[in-house]
C-alpha positions in Angstrom: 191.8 -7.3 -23.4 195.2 -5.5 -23.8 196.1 -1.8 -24.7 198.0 -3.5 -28.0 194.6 -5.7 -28.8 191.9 -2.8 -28.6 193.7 -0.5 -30.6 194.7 -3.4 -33.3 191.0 -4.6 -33.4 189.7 -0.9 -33.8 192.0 -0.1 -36.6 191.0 -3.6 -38.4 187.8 -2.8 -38.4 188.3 1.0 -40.0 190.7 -1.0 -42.8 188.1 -3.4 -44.1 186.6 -0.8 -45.9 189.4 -0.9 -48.3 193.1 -0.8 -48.3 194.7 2.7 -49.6 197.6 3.1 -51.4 200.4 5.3 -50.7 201.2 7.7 -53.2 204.8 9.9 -53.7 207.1 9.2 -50.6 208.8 11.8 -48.5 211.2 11.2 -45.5 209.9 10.7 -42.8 209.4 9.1 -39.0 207.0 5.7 -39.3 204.3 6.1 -37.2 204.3 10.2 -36.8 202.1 10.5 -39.1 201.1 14.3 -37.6 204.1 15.8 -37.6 202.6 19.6 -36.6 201.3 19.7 -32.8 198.9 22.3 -32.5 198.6 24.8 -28.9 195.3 26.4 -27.1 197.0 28.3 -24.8 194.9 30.5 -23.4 191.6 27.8 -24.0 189.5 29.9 -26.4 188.9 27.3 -29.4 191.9 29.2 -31.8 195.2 27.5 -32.2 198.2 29.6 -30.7 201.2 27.9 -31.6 202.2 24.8 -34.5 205.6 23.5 -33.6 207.4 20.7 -35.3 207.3 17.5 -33.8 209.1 14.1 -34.1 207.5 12.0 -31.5 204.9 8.7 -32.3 202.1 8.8 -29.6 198.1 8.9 -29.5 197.9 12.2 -31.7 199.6 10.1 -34.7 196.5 8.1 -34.7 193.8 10.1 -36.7 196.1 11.2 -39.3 197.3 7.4 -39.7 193.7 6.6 -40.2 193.0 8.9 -42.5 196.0 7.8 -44.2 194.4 4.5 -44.3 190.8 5.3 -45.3 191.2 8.6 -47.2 194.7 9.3 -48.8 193.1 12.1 -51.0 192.5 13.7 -47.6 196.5 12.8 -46.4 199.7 14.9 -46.3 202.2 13.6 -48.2 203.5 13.1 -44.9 201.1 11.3 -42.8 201.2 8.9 -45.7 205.1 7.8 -45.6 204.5 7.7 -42.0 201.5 5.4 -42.0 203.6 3.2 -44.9 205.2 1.5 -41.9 206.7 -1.3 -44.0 207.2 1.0 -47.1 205.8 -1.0 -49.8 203.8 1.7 -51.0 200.5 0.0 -49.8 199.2 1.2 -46.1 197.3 -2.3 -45.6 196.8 -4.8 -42.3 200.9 -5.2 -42.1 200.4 -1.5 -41.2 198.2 -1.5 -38.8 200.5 -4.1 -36.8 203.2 -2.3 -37.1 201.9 1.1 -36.8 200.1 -0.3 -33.3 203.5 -1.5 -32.4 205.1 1.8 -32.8 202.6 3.2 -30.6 203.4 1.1 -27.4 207.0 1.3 -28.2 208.6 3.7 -30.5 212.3 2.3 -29.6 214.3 3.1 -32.7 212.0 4.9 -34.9 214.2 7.6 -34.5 217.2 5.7 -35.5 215.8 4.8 -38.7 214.8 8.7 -39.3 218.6 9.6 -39.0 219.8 6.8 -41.1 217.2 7.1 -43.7 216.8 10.4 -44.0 219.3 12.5 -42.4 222.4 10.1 -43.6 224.4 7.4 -41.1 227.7 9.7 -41.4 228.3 11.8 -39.0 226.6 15.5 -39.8 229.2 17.7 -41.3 229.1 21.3 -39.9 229.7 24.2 -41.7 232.5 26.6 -41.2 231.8 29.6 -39.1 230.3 32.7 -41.1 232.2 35.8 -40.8 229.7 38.8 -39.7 229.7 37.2 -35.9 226.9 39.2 -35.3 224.5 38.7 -38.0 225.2 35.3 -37.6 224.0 35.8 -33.8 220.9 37.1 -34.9 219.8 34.7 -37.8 220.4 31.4 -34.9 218.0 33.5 -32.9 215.6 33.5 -34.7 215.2 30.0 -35.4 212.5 28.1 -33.9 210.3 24.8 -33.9 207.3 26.8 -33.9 206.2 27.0 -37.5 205.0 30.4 -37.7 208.5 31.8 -36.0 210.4 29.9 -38.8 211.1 33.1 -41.2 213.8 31.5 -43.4 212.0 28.3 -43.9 214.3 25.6 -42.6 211.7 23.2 -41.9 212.7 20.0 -40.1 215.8 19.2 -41.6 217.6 22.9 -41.9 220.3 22.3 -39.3 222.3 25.4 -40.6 221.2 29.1 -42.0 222.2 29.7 -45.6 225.2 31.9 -46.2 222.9 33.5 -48.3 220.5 34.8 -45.5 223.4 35.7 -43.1 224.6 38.3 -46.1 221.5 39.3 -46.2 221.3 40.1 -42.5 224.3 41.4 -41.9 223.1 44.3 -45.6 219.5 44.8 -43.1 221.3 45.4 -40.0 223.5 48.4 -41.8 221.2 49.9 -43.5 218.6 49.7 -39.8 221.5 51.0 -37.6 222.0 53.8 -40.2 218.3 54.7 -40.2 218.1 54.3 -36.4 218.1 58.2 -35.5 220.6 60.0 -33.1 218.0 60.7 -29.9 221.3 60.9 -27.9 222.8 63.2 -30.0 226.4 61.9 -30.3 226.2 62.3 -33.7 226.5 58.1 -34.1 223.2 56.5 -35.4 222.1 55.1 -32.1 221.9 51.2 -32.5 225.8 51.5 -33.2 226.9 48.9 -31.5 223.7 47.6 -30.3 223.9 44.0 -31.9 223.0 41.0 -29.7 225.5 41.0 -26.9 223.8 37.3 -25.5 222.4 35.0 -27.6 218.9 33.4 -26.4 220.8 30.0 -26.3 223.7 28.2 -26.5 225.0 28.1 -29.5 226.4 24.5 -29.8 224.8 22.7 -26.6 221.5 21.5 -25.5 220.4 19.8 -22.0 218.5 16.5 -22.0 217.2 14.4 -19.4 217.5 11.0 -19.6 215.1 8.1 -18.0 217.9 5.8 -17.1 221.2 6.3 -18.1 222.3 3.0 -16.6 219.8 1.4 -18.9 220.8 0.9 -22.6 219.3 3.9 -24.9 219.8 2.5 -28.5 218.2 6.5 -30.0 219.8 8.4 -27.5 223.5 7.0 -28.8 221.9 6.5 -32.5 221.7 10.7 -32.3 224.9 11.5 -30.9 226.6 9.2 -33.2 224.9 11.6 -36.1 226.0 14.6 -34.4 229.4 13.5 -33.5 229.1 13.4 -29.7 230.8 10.4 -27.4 228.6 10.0 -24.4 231.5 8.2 -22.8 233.5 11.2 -22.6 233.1 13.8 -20.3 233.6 17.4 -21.0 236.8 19.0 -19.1 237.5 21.3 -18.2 233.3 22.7 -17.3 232.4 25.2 -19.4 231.1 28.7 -17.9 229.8 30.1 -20.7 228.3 27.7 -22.4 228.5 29.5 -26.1 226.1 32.5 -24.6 227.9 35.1 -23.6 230.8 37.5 -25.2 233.6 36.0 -23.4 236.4 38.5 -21.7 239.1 38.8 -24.1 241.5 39.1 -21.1 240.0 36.0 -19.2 238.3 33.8 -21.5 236.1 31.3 -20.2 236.8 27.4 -21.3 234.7 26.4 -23.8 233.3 22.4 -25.0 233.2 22.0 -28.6 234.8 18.0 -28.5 231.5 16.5 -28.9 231.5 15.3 -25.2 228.9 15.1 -22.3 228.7 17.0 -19.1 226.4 15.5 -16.0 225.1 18.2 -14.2 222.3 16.8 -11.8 221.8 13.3 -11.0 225.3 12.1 -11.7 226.2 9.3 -9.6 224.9 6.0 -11.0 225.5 4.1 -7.6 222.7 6.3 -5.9 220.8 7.0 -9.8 217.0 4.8 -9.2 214.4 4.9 -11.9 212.5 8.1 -11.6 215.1 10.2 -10.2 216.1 13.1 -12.4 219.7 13.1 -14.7 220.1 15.9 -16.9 223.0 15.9 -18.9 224.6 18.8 -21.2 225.5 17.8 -24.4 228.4 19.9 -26.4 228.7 19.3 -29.8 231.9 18.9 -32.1 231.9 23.0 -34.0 232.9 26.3 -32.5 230.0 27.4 -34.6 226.2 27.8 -35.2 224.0 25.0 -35.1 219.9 24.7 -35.6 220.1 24.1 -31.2 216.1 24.0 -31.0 216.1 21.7 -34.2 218.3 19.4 -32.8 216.3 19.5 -29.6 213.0 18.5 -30.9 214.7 15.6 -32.7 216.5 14.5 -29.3 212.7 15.0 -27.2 211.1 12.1 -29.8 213.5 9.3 -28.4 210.7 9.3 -25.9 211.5 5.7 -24.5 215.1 7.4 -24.1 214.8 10.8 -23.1 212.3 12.4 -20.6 212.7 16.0 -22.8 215.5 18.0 -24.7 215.8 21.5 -24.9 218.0 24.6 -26.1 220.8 25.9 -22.8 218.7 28.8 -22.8 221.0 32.1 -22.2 219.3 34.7 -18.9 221.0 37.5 -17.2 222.3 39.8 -20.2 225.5 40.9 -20.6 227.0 44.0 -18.4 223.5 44.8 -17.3 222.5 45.3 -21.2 220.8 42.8 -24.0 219.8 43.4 -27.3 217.8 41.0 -29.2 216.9 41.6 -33.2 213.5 39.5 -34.2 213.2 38.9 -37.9 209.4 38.0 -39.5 208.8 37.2 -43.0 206.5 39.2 -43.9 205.8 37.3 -47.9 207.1 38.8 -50.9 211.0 39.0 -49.9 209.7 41.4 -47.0 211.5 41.2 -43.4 209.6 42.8 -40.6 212.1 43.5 -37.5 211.8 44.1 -34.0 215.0 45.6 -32.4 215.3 45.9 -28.6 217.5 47.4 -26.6 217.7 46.2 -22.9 219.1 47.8 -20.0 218.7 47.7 -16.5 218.3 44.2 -14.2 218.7 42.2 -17.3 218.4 38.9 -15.0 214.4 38.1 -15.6 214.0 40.5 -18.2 215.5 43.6 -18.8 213.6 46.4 -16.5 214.2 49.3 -19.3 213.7 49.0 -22.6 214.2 50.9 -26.3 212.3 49.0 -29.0 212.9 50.3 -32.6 210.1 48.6 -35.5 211.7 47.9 -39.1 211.0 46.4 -42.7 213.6 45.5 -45.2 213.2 44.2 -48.3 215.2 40.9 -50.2 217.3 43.6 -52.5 217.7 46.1 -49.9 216.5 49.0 -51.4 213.8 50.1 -49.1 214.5 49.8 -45.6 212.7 51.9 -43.0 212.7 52.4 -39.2 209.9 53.9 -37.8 211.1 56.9 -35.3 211.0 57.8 -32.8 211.1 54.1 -30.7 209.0 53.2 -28.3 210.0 52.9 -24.8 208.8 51.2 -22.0 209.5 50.7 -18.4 209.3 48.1 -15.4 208.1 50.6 -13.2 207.7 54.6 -13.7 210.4 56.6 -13.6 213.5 53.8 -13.0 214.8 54.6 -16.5 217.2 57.1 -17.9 216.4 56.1 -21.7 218.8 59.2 -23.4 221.3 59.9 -21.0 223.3 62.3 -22.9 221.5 66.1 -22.5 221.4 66.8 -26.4 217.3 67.1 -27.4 215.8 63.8 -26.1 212.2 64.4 -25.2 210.3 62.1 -23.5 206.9 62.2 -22.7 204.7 60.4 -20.5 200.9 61.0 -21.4 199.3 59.1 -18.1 201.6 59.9 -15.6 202.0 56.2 -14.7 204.6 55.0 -17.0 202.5 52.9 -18.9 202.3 54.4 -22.2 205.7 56.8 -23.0 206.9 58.1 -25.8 210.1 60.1 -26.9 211.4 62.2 -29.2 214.7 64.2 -31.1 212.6 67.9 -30.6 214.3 71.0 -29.6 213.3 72.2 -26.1 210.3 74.7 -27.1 208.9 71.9 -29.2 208.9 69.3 -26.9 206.8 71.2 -24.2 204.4 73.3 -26.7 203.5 70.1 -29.2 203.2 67.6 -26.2 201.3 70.2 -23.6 198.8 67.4 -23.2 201.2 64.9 -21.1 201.1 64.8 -18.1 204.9 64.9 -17.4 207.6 65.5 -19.8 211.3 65.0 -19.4 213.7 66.6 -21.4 217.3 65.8 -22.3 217.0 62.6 -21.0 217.4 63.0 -17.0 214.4 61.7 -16.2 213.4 64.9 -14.7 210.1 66.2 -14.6 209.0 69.2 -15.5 206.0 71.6 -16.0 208.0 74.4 -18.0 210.9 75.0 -20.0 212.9 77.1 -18.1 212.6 74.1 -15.4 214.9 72.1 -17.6 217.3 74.8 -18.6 
């Protein structure tokens, strides 16, 4: 009996208890009727992670059936996917077509960008003009549901004005709260805005299957998004939309809506299996919802082996800073700030991490001070470099948990006498009295 002919005869049997009907439509892709993949990570019965997801496979099937048999029970959803023929009845022509979709999902894609996203070519918005609070609010977007803090969903493919004002009013008012440990007088994330993005900003890398073969939702999609596949991008681009490009040597950049082979690329030795990735620029200078876009590219499964952001490494002049916004409910931001420095290749070896809420009319932010520090391995980092009051203070003696502060001299050594090193002003020296340090 065939793969197509068990699954048909199961779902036949579970529909003669009654046909359902569908109720209020939404948009959606026929046949992924559970649209929220859920992660164990770590295998102890709790979910992890819920990311967005646009693919039809095996884990569309018990939403579709309870679609079928219990629509009370039904997202809205799960029950425009399971309409496969959208009549607004989820009966046997269904269960055909819905078993159909399963074994091949060939251009269910396709009709998701025509029917819901528009057949025109996506219009992308002009850039906003804080550069860097529009760094931070594209870094902070995200498939995962829970990392998603200005609710863009699954069709946001650009942050709202709105929200970048917003951000650029937090980052102000943080970097003013931020302390002077270094004692320049400047509030000390001055100047600390991302220098690196944590991708791309208007590229993503796919692999395709076979690109000799003919990939009807691979071309449906870059049609949307205004990129010729026959075109390839010239000259390379080196930084890729990452980076803060030399203003004395700028790199060349991609932004024609063109395709760049970078493994795999010659179709007279290409054989099924074999791996072609491909970089795909799109059409704007700007911001664009990259991991979105990815996820949508990753469900022309019959097309594309996986898609995924041109995640950014390495830092920028051995430094990266990356600001992490949560919504915290009730117009409440929670931030993250870290400042990197050191072997930024794999993860920057030192780090100053600053923890901050702001609130939507921005009359209560707070940083908590003095930030927390950490370090790859004891002793590498010089985290206030400047001698003007920095006192840090290591309360193992391994490095793992340090702490510093903006305390005069005699304070530092008489309120922390506990630790089991200090350092003071910032020289990573350590010392067992005062005059020591003098």
């Amino acid at each position: 009996m065939s793969k197509r002919l068990t699954i048909l005869l199961s779902l036949c049997l579970a529909t003669a208890l009654g046909a359902a009907t569908a109720r209020a439509q939404v948009c959606c892709v026929k046949g992924n009727t559970n649209d929220l993949i859920e992660f164990d990570f770590n295998g102890d019965g709790s979910v992890d992670q819920v990311v967005y997801d646009f693919r039809v496979n095996g884990e569309d099937i018990q939403s579709f059936v309870t679609a079928l048999l219990f629509p009370s029970f039904a997202t809205e959803q799960a029950l425009c996917a399971s309409d496969m023929d959208s009549d607004d009845d989820i009966d046997d022509v269904d269960i055909v077509m819905f078993v159909d979709a399963l074994l091949d999902p060939t251009g269910l894609i396709c009709d998701y960008v025509n029917n819901c996203l528009g057949a025109s070519p996506l219009v992308y918005q002009p850039p906003h003009s804080d550069e860097i609070a529009t760094r931070i609010a594209y870094d902070n977007l995200s498939i995962d549901v829970a990392a998603d803090p200005f609710g863009l969903g699954k069709t946001g493919f650009f942050v709202p004005n709105a929200i970048i004002d917003r951000i650029s009013r937090d980052v102000a008012d943080l970097t003013a709260l931020s302390g002077d440990f270094d004692g320049d007088t400047i509030p000390d994330l001055t100047g600390q805005g991302p220098n690196q993005t944590l991708f791309a900003k208007n590229n993503l890398i796919v692999r395709i299957n076979d690109p000799m073969a003919m990939n009807p939702d691979y071309e449906c999609l870059n049609a949307f998004f205004g990129i010729d596949s026959s075109v390839n991008c010239t000259p390379p681009c080196t930084c890729n939309g990452c980076c803060l490009p030399d203003p004395m040597d700028p790199p060349p950049t991609c932004t024609s809506g063109c395709v760049r082979c970078i493994f795999g690329c010659n179709p007279e030795t290409f054989k099924p299996g074999d791996l072609h990735l491909e970089v795909l620029y799109l059409p704007t200078e700007g911001f664009v919802n990259i991991p979105l876009i990815s996820a949508l590219y990753a469900g022309a499964v019959e097309d594309i082996a996986y898609a995924e952001p041109d995640f950014c490494i390495g830092g920028v002049n051995g430094e990266r800073n990356i600001w992490k916004i949560q919504d915290a409910g009730g117009g409440f931001w929670s931030w993250t700030i870290e400042h990197g420095f050191q072997d930024c290749f794999d993860g920057c070896d030192c780090k100053i991490i600053y923890d901050g809420f702001t609130d939507e009319a921005g009359e209560q932010p707070v940083v908590f001070l003095p930030p927390l520090t950490t370090e790859a391995l004891p002793g590498v980092c010089t985290f206030f470099a400047t001698p003007t009051g920095a006192c840090c203070v290591d309360y193992l003696g391994d490095g793992s948990f340090v702490e510093c502060f903006d305390q005069s001299m005699d304070d530092c050594f008489s309120e922390n006498a506990g630790a089991v090193t200090i350092s003071y002003k910032g020289n990573n020296t350590t010392c067992d009295t005062p005059g020591i340090c003098d």
